[in-house]
N, C-alpha and C positions, 0 to 999 in steps of 0.2 A: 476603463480598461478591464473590469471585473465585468461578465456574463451570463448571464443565466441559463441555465440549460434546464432546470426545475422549480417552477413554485416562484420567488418573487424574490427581487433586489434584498429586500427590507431585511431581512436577515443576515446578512453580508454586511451591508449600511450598520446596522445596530454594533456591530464591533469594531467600528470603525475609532481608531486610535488607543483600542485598549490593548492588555496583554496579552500574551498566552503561554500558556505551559508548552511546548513539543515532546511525545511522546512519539519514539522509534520502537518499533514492536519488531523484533527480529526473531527467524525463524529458519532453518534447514531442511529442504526434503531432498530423498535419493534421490525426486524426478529430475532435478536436476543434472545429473548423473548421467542421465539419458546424451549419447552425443547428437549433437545438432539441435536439442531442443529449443536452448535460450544462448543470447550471449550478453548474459546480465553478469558481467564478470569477465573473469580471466583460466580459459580451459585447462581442466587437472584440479583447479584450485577455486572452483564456485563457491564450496561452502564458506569459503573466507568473504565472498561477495558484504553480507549482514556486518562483519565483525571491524572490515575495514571503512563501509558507511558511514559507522558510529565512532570509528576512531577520529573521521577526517571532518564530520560534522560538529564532535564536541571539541576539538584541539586544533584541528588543522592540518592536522599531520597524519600519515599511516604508516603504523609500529609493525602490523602484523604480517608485512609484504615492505620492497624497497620504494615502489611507487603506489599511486593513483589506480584503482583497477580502471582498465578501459575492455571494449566489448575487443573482441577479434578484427572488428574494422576499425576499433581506433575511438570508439567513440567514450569519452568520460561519463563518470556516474554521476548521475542525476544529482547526489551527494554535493557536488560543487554549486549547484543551483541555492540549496536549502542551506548551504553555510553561508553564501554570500548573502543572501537573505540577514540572514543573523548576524555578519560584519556590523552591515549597515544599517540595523534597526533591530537587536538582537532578542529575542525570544526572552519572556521572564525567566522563563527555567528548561532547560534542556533535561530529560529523562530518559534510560533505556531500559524495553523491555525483555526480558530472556526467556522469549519461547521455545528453545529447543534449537541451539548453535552449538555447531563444535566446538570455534575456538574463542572464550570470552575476549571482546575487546579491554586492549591496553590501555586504560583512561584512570585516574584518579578523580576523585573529590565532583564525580555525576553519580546519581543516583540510579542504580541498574536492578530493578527489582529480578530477582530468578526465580522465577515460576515452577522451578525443578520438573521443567516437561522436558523428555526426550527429542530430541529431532524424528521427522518422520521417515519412514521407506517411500517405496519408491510406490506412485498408486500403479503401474502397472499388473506389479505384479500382491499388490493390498499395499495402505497408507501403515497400516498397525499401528492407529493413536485410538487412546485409549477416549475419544469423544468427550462422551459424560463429564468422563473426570476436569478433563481439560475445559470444556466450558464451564463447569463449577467455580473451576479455578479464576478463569473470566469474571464471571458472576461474582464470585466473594471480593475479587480487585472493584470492583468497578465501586462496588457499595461501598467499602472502607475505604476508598481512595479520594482525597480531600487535594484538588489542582492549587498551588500556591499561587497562579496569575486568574486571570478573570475568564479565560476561557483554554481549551485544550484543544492543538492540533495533532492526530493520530495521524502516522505515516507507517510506514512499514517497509522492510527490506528482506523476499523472498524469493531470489531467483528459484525461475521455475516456475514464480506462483501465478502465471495465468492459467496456464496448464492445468494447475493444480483445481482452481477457481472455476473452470471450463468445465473440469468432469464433475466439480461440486454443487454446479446449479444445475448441469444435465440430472444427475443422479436425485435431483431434489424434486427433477419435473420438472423446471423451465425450460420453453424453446427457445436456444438460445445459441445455437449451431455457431452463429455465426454473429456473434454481438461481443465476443472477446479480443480486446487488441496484444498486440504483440510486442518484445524488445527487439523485433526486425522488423525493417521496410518490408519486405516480403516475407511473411511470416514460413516457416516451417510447417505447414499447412499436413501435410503426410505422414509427417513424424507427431507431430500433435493431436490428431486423428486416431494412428495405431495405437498411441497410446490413452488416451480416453476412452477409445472402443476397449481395450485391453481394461483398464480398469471397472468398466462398466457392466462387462462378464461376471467380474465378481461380488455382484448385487443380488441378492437374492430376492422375490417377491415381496416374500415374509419377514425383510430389516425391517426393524423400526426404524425412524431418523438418525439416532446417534451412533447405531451399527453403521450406517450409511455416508456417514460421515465419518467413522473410523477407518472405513475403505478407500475413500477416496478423497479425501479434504488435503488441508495441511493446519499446524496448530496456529496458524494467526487467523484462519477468517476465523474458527472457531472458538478459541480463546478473545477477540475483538468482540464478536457476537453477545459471549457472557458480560462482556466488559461494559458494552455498551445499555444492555439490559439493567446491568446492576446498576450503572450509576442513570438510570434513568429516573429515579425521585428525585435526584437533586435537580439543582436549579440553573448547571455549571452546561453551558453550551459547550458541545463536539461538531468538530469538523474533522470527518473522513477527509485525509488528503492522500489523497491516491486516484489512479483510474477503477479499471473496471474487477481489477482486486476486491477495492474498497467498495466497489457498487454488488460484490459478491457478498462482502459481509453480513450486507442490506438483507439480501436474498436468505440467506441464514435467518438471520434473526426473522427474519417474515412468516417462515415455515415454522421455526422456536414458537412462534405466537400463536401459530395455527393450530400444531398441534396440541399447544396447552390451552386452547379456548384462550389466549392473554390478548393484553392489548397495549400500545404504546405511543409514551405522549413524542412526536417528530419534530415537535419546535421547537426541539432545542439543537435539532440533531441536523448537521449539512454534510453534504461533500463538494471537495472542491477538487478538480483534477487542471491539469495542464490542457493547452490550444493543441496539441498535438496528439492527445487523447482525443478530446472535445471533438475534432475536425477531421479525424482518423477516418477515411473511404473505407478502412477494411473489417473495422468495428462500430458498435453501438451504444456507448455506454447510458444514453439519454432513453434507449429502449430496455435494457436491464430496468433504471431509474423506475418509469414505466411498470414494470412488473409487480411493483409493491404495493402490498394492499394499503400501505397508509401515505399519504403524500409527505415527500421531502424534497427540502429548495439544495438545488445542488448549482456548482458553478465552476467558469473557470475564466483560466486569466488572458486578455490577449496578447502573450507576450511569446517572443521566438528569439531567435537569434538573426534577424534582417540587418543591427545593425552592427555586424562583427565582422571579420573576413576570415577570423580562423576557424581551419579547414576542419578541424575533429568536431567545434560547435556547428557549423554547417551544417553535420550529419543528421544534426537533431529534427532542420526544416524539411530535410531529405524526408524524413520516417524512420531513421534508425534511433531506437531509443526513444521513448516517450514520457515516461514515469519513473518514480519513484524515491524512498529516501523523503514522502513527505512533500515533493519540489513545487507541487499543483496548489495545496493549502499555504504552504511557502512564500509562495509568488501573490496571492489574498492576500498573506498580513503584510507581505510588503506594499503593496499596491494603499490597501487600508492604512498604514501608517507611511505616507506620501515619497516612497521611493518610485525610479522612474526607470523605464526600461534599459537608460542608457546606466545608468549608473549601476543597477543589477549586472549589464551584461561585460563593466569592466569592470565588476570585482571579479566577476568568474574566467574573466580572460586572464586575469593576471596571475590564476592558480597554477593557469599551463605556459607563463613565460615565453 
């Protein structure tokens, strides 16, 4: 049921029935803001998208709104994938992270480390994160941070953030027009367009990288980036669980390496994304993968919603909604510790009653 889309089985295989840490990295930008860009949320109130995530992943419930966010067609967040996950074969330790959200989630007794980074602007008109600082910040996490289970699943929750991710490999130099998926079946192609061109005016010859990324990024690929750097002497395997967000990340830290002359050990390091990423006609994320100068096994799950009839999960087979909250690394360790598609897909039926 698990797939390769980079590099070989064996790495996947080798975690097979241990634990893991989850680590939710959350994060705000004004691109968001933008109408019509995403509908990774509920419109007016996107930035809550991050904060209700982490409420309904670690508890169940969501404090910071009266429901469930769904997209404007109805479709539920990813969110219900990666708790049902954890019902039924739970995660050692659930963690969040606070890259720069408006409103903290309502949770007790989880572990929310706060980064004390701002949320970002909008890149259209400049991101204004402060780069440097915030990858340091990355950087110092990653090396001081000691996983209580045997290995770490990173997800992340950034409406907005392909977008965001789109103008941050453009501005990095990769071609790559057209290798980013979307939270629509038909993606907003025009509006995401204007705005990437829009931010990409505001590049100058003469940035160095992290000017470059202060204009157009947002703080999880770059905060990720440090994170993933720092904790690269240890011995503690990461899995990217995300699409092509997480294959952004990649793209970061590749250029991080390039231009400090560095280098990085990949074996420890996977992504796993969803069959709906992976299979996506109108993205690439196997050609991002592709881009990086050092090889990483990446993968995903063959799992959908074939055997459900309710209508808001449907949406997912459609193309609306693909990612995120984690759901692609999620649907791995369920897989890896012997759950089955059907039993996945009636815990998550029974969230929407």
């Amino acid at each position: 049921m698990i797939k390769t889309l980079t590099g070989k089985i064996d790495f996947a295989e080798s975690l097979r029935g241990q634990s893991a840490t989850f680590i939710l990295s959350m994060s705000n930008t004004k691109t968001a803001n933008i109408e019509g860009i995403t509908q990774a949320g509920i419109p007016g109130m996107l930035h809550l998208t991050p904060t209700l995530d982490a409420e309904f992943l670690c508890t169940g419930e969501v404090r910071s709104l009266e429901n469930i966010a769904t997209t404007p067609k109805g479709v539920p967040t990813p969110a219900l994938i990666t708790r049902a996950v954890h019902l039924l074969h739970p995660f050692g330790t659930v963690e969040l992270l606070n890259l720069g959200i408006e409103v903290t989630p309502k949770v007790d007794y989880f572990t929310c480390h706060d980064m004390e980074i701002s949320g970002s602007d909008s890149i259209d008109t400049g991101a204004n994160i402060d780069a440097l600082t915030v990858f340091q910040k990355g950087l110092a996490f990653g090396q001081s941070y000691t996983p209580k289970n045997d290995y770490v699943i990173l997800g992340e929750s950034v409406p907005s953030g392909t977008t965001t991710a789109l103008a941050t490999a453009l501005a990095l130099g990769y071609a790559c027009e057209d290798k980013f998926s979307s939270s629509f079946k038909n993606a907003p192609h025009t509006i995401k367009k204007e705005v990437v061109e829009s931010a990409l005016k505001n590049i100058d010859p003469a940035d160095d990288l992290f000017t470059i990324l202060s204009k157009v990024s947002d703080n999880m690929l770059i905060f990720n980036a440090g994170f993933i750097l720092g904790a690269n002497d240890k011995n503690t395997p990461i899995v990217l669980a995300g699409g092509t967000q997480m294959a952004c990340v990649l793209l970061v830290v590749n250029r991080i390496l390039e231009a400090m002359e560095g280098e990085i050990d990949a074996t420890k390091i996977s992504l796993c994304t969803t069959k709906w990423v992976a299979e996506d006609p109108h993205s690439d994320i196997q050609g991002l993968l592709e881009m990086l100068s050092f090889p990483v096994n990446s993968y995903y799950t063959n799992f959908d919603f074939s055997l459900t009839a309710h209508p808001a999960l449907k949406l997912y087979d459609e193309g609306e909604a693909k990612e995120g909250v984690g759901a692609g690394g999620a649907l791995m360790y369920g897989v890896l510790n012997g759950l089955t598609k059907e039993e996945i897909t009636r815990k998550v039926e029974s969230f929407l009653g």
